[in-house]
C-alpha positions in Angstrom: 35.8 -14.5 19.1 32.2 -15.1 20.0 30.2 -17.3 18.2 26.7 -16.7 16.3 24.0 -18.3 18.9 22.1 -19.2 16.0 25.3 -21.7 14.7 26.0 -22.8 18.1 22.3 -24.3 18.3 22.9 -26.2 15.2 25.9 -27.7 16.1 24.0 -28.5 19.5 21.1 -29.7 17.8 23.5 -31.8 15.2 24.8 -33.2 18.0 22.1 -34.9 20.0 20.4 -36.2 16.7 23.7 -38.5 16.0 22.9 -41.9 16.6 26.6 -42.9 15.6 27.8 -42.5 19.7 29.0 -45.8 21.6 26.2 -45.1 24.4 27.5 -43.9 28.1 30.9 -43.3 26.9 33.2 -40.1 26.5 36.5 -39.2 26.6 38.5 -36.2 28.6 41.9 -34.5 27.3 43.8 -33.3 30.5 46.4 -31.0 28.6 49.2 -29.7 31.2 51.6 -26.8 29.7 54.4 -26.2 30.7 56.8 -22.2 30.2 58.9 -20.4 32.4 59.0 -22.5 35.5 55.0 -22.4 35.2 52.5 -25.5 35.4 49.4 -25.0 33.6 46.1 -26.4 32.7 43.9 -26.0 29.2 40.4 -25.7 30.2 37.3 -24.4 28.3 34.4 -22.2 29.4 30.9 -23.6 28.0 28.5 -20.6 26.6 26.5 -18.8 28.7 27.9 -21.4 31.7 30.2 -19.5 34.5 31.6 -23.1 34.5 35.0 -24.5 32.7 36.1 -28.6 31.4 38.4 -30.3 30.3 38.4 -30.7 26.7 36.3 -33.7 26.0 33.7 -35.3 23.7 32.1 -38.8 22.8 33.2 -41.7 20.8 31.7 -43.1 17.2 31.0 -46.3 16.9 33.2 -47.8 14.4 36.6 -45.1 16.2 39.6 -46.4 18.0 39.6 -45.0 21.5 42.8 -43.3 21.0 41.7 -41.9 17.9 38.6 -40.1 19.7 40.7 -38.5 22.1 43.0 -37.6 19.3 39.8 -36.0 17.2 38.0 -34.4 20.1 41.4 -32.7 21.4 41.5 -31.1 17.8 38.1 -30.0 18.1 38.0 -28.4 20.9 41.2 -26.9 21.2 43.0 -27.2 17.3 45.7 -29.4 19.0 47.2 -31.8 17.1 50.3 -34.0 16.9 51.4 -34.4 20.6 51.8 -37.4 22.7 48.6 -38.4 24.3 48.6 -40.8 27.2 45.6 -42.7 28.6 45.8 -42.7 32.5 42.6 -43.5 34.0 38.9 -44.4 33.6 36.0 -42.6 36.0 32.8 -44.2 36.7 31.5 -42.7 39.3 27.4 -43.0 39.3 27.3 -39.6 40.5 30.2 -38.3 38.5 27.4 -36.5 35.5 24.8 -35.6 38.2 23.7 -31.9 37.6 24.2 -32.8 34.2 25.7 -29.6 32.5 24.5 -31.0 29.2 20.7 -30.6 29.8 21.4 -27.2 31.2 23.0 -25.6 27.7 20.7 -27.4 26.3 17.9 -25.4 28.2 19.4 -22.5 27.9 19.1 -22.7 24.1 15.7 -23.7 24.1 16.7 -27.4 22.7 13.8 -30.2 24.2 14.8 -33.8 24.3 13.2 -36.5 26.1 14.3 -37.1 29.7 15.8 -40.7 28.5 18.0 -39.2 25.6 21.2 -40.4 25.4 22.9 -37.1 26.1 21.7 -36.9 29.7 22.4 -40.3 30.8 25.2 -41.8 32.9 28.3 -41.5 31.1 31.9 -43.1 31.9 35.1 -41.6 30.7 38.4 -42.2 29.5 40.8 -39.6 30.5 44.0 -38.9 28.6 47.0 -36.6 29.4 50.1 -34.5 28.1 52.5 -32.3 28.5 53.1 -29.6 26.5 54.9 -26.0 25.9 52.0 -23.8 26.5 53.5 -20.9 24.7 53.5 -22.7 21.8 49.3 -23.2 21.5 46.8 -21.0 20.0 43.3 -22.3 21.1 39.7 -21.8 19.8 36.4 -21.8 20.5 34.3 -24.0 19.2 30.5 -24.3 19.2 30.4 -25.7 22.5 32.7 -23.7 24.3 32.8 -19.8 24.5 36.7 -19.1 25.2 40.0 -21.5 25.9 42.3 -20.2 28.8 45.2 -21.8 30.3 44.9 -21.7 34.4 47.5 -22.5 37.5 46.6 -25.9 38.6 46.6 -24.3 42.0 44.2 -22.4 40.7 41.3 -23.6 39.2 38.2 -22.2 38.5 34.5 -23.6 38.9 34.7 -26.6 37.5 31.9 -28.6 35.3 31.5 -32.5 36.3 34.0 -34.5 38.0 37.0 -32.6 36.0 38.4 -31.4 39.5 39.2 -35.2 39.8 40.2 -36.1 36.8 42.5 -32.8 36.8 44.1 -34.2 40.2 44.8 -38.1 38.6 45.9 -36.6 35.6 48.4 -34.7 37.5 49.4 -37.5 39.9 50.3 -39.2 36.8 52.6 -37.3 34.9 54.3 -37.0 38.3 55.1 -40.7 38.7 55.6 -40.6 34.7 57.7 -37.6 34.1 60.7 -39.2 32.9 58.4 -40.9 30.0 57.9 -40.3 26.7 55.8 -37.7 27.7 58.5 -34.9 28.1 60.4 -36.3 25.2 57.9 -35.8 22.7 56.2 -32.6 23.5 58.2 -30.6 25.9 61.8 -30.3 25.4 63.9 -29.7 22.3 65.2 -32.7 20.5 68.4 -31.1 22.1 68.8 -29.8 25.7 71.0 -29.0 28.9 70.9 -31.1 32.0 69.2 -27.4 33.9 66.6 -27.2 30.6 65.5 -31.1 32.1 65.8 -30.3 35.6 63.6 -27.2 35.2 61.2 -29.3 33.6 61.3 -31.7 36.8 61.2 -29.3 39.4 58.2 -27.8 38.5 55.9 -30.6 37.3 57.0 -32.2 40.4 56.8 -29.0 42.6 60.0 -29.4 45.1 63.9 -28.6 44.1 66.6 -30.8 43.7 70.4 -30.7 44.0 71.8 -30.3 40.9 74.7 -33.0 40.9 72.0 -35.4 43.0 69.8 -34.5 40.1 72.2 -35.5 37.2 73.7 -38.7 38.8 69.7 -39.8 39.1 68.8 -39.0 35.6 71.8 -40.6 34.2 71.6 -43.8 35.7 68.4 -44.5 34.1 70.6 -44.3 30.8 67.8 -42.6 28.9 70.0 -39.8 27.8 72.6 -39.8 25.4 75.1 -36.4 25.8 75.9 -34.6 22.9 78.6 -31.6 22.2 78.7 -28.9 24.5 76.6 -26.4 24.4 78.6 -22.5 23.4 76.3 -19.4 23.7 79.2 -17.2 23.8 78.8 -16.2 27.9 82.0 -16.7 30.3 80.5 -19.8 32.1 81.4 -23.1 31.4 79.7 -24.7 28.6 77.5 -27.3 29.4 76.8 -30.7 27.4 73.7 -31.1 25.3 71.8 -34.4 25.7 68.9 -36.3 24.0 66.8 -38.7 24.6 67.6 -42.2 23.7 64.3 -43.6 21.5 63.0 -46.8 21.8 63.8 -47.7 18.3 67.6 -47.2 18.9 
């Protein structure tokens, strides 16, 4: 779906009058997906850029932190109820240099002054999740042409710092993977021991053996098994399990 140029200028120009933005500070939505053994990441193509981002925006003044990232993922994407976890905070000075911003801004013939607070330094807050990626249907928005889900071996040209924040984001749903993060947005409330150790293996990227694999997980006691499992095929039926909430 491509979007009128004339309504992407106004929600450009909308944009830079606001006056309601905590200065020098944005957010960034580092959305893996995960179907069929595949790890993927959500990225979105600016207009008229041959550059891609993360999904990311700025923060009102009187917003929670969490509940930016919450609204901006929406935005950009039309995601909504799935477990977002910060992670990490980049501040690089150079991190905005090149600053992709005053070039679409260019390119639609918007002028602001060289001190606007659109083209300064800005630091941001990165969040992450994990998600079924067959389950999305993305957008565009005014600030962003097309959504596409990439390999995160991958990647195309990148706008910023996202390569970065792509990388930590990754590192930490690899030292976090048996979080809340695949309970609430990946798996079914019930699943089979294989079902989680698919899950592992390929956010983690190497195999494991399967009884090495079970005797691990259960020992953390996070699971509770359930009935077995009957799909009507010869093999033996394997146990359901859940995960045990912090609540119970």
């Amino acid at each position: 779906m491509k979007i009128d140029d004339t309504k992407i200028k106004q929600s450009l120009q909308e944009l830079i009058d606001t006056k309601d933005f905590v200065q020098n500070l944005s957010v960034d939505c580092v959305i893996f997906g995960f179907h069929d053994d595949i790890l993927k990441i959500l990225l979105l193509k600016y207009h008229d850029l041959d550059l891609w981002s993360l999904p990311g925006g700025f923060v009102f003044n009187d917003e929670h932190l969490d509940d930016a990232a919450f609204r901006v993922l929406y935005e950009r994407t039309h995601l909504e109820n799935i477990f977002l976890q910060q992670f990490h905070t980049f501040g690089r000075i150079d991190r905005t240099e090149n600053n992709v911003h005053e070039i679409l801004l260019k390119n639609k013939n918007i002028d602001v002054s060289k001190d606007h607070w659109i083209l300064q330094r800005f630091i941001t807050v990165g969040y992450c999740s994990l998600i079924d990626f067959s389950l999305v249907d993305t957008f565009p928005d005014a600030f962003n042409e097309s959504c596409a889900w990439f390999e995160v071996s991958d990647l195309p040209k990148m706008a910023f710092d996202h390569n970065e924040i792509i990388a930590k984001g990754l590192e930490h749903i690899r030292k976090n993977i048996d979080t809340q993060m695949v309970a609430s947005n990946l798996l079914p409330e019930k699943f089979t021991m294989k079902e989680l150790q698919t899950v592992y293996e390929t956010v983690l990227g190497e195999k494991f053996r399967r009884n090495n694999f079970q005797r691990k997980i259960l020992a953390e006691n996070s699971l509770e098994r359930l009935e077995k499992f009957f799909d009507g095929s010869p093999n033996k039926a394997p146990y359901l399990y859940r995960f045990i909430t912090e609540e119970e």
